[in-house]
C-alpha positions as a Markdown table, in Angstrom:
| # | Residue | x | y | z |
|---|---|---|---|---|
| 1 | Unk | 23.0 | -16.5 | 9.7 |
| 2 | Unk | 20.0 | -14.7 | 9.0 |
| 3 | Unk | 20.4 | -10.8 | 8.3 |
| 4 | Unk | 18.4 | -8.7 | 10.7 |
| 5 | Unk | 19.3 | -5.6 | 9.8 |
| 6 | Unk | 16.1 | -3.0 | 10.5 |
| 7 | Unk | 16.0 | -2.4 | 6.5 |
| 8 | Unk | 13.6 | -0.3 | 6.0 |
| 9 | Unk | 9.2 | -1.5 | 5.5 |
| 10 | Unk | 6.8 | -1.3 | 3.0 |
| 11 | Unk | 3.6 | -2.9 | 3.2 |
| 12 | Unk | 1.4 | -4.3 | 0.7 |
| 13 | Unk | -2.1 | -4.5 | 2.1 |
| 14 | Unk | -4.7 | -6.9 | 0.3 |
| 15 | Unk | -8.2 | -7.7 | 1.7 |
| 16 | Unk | -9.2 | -10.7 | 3.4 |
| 17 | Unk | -12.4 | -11.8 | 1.9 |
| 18 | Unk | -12.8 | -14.9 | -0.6 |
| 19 | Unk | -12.5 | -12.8 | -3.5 |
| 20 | Unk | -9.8 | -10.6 | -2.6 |
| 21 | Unk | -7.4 | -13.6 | -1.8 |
| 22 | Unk | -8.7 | -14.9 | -4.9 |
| 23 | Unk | -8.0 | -11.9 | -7.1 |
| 24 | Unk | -6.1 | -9.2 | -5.5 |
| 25 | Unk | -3.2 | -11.3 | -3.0 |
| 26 | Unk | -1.7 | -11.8 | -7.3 |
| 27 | Unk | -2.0 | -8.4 | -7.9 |
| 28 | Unk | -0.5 | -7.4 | -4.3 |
| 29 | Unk | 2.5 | -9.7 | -5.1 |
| 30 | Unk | 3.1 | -8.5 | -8.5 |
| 31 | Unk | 2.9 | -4.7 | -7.3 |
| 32 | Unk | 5.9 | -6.2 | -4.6 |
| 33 | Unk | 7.8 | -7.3 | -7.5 |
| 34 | Unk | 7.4 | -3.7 | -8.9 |
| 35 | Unk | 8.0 | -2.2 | -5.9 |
| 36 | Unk | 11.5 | -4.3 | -5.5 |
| 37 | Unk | 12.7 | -3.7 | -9.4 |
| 38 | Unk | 11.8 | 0.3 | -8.8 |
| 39 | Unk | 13.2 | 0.4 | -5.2 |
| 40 | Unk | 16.7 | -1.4 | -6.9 |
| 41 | Unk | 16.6 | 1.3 | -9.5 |
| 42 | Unk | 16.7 | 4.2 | -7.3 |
| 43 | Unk | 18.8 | 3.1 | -4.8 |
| 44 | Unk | 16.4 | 2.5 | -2.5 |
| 45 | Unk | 16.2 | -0.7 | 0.3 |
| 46 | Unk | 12.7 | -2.0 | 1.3 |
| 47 | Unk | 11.8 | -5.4 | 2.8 |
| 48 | Unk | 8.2 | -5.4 | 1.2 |
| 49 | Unk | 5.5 | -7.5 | 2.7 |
| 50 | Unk | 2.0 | -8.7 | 1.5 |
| 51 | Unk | -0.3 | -9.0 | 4.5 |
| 52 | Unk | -4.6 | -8.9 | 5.0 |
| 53 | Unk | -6.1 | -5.9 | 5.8 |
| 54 | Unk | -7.1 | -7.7 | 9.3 |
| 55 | Unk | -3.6 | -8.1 | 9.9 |
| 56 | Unk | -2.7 | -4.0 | 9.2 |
| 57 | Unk | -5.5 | -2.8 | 11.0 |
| 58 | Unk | -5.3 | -4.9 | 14.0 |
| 59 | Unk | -1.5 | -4.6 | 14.7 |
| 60 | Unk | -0.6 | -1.0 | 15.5 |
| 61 | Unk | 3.2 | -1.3 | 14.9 |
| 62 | Unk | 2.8 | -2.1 | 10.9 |
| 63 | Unk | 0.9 | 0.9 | 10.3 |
| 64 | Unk | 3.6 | 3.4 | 10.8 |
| 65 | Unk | 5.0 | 2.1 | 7.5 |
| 66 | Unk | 4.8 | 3.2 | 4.2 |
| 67 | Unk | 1.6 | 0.8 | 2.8 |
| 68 | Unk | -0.1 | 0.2 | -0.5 |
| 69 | Unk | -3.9 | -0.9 | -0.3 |
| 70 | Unk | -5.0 | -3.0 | -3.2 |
| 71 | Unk | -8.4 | -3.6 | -3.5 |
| 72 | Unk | -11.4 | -2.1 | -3.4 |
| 73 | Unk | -13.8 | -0.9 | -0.1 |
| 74 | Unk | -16.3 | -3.7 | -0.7 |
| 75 | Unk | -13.5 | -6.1 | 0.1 |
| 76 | Unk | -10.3 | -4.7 | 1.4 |
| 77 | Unk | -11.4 | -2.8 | 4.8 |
| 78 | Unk | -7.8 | -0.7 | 4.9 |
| 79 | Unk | -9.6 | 0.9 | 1.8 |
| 80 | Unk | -12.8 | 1.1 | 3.2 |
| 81 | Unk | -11.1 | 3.0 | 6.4 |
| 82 | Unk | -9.0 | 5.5 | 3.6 |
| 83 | Unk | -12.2 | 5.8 | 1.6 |
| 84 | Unk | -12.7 | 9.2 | 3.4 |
| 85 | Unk | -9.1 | 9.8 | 4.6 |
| 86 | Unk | -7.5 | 10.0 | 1.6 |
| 87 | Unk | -7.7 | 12.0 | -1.1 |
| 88 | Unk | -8.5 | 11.0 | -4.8 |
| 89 | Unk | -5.3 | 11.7 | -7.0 |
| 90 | Unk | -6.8 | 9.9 | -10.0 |
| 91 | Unk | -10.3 | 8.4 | -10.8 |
| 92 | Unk | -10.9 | 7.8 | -14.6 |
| 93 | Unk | -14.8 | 7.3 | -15.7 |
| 94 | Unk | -15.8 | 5.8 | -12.4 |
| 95 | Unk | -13.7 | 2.7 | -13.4 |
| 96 | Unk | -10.6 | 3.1 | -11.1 |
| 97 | Unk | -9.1 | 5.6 | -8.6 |
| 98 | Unk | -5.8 | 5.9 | -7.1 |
| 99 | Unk | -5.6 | 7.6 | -3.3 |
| 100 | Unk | -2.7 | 9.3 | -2.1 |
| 101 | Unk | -1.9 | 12.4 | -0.6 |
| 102 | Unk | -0.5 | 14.4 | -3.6 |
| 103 | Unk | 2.2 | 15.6 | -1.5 |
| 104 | Unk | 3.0 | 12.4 | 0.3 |
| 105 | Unk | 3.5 | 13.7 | 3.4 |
| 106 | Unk | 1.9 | 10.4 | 4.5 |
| 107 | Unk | 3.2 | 7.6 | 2.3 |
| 108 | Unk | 0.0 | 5.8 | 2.1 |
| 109 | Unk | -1.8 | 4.8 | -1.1 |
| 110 | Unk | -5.4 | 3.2 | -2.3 |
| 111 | Unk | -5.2 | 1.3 | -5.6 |
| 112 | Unk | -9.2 | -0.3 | -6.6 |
| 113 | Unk | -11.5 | -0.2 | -9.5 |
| 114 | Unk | -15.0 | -1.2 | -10.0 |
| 115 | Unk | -13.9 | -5.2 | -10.5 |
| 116 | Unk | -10.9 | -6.6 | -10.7 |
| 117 | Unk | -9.3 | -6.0 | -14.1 |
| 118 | Unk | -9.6 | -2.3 | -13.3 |
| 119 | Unk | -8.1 | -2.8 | -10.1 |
| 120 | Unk | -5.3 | -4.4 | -12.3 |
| 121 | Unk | -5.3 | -1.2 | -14.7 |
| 122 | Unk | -5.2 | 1.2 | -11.8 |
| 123 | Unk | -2.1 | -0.8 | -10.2 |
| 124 | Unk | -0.3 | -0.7 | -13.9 |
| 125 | Unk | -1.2 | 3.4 | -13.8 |
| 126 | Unk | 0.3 | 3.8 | -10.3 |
| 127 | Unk | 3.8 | 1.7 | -11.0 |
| 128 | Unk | 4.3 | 4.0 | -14.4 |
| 129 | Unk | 2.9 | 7.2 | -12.6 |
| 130 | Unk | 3.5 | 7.2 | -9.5 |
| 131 | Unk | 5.6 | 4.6 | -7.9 |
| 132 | Unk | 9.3 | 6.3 | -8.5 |
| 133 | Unk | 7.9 | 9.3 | -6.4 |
| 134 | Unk | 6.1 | 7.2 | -3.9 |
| 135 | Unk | 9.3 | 5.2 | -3.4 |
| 136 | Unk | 11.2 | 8.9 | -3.2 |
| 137 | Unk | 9.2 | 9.3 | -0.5 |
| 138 | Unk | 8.8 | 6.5 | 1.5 |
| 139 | Unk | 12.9 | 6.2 | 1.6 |
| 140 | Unk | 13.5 | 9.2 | 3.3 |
| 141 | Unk | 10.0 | 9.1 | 5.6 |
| 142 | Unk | 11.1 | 8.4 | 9.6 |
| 143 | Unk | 8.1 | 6.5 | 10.9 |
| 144 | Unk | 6.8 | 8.0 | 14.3 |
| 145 | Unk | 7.3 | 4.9 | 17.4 |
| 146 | Unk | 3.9 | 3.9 | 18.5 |
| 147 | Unk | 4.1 | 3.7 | 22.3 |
| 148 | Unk | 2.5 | 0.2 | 23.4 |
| 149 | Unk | 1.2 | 1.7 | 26.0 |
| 150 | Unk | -1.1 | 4.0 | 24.9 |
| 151 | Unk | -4.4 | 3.0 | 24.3 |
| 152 | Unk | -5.4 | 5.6 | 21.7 |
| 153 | Unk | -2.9 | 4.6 | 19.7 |
């Protein structure tokens, strides 16, 4: 039998276009694989999940979880919607940014460069900078229900 336990979520958000699931779906599912070694280390228990931007944005429920955006604006649109939401914790020679709220009271995170193998330096940055702390964070963060009915929400 299957275990359905409600383990904890953290999602892994790569853009939809031809390019992105070209490029950045590898780069989503090797950040997963960093996520899960890290997550192991601390003591942590995820079930991580790479999905499309169209999939995150258009299904309320997934976006109370902790979730890592990979890509860039141009062709992930959950980083084109943070663009302006979230704030820069590292850009380095207009080559490659990495968004997060510095005190990750919302664990949500942009990782993009100009092209691709920035993107891929940016996502090696964040798992040796940041990840232990983002994964501090998202194990103790209680995701807020989001009532079906509502149609603000």
């Amino acid at each position: 039998m299957a275990d359905d336990s409600p383990s904890r979520l953290l999602l892994i958000v790569a853009g939809s276009t031809l390019r992105a699931e070209e490029r950045d779906r590898p780069l989503a599912y090797y950040l997963k694989q960093q996520v899960e070694h890290a997550a192991d280390k601390i003591g942590a228990e995820f079930r991580v999940l790479v999905v499309a931007d169209f999939r995150w944005l258009n299904d309320k429920p997934l976006q109370v979880w902790p979730t890592i955006s990979v890509g860039g604006p141009g062709v992930n649109a959950l980083a084109h919607r943070w663009f302006e939401e979230v704030p820069f914790s590292l850009a380095v020679d207009e080559q490659y940014c990495i968004q997060m709220d510095p005190d990750l009271d919302e664990p949500r995170v942009s990782i993009w460069g100009m092209d691709n193998p920035s993107t891929q330096i940016a996502a090696a940055v964040f798992v040796a900078r940041f990840l232990p702390r983002f994964l501090e964070h998202a194990a103790t963060f209680t995701p807020d229900p989001v009532d079906p009915e509502d149609p603000d929400e």
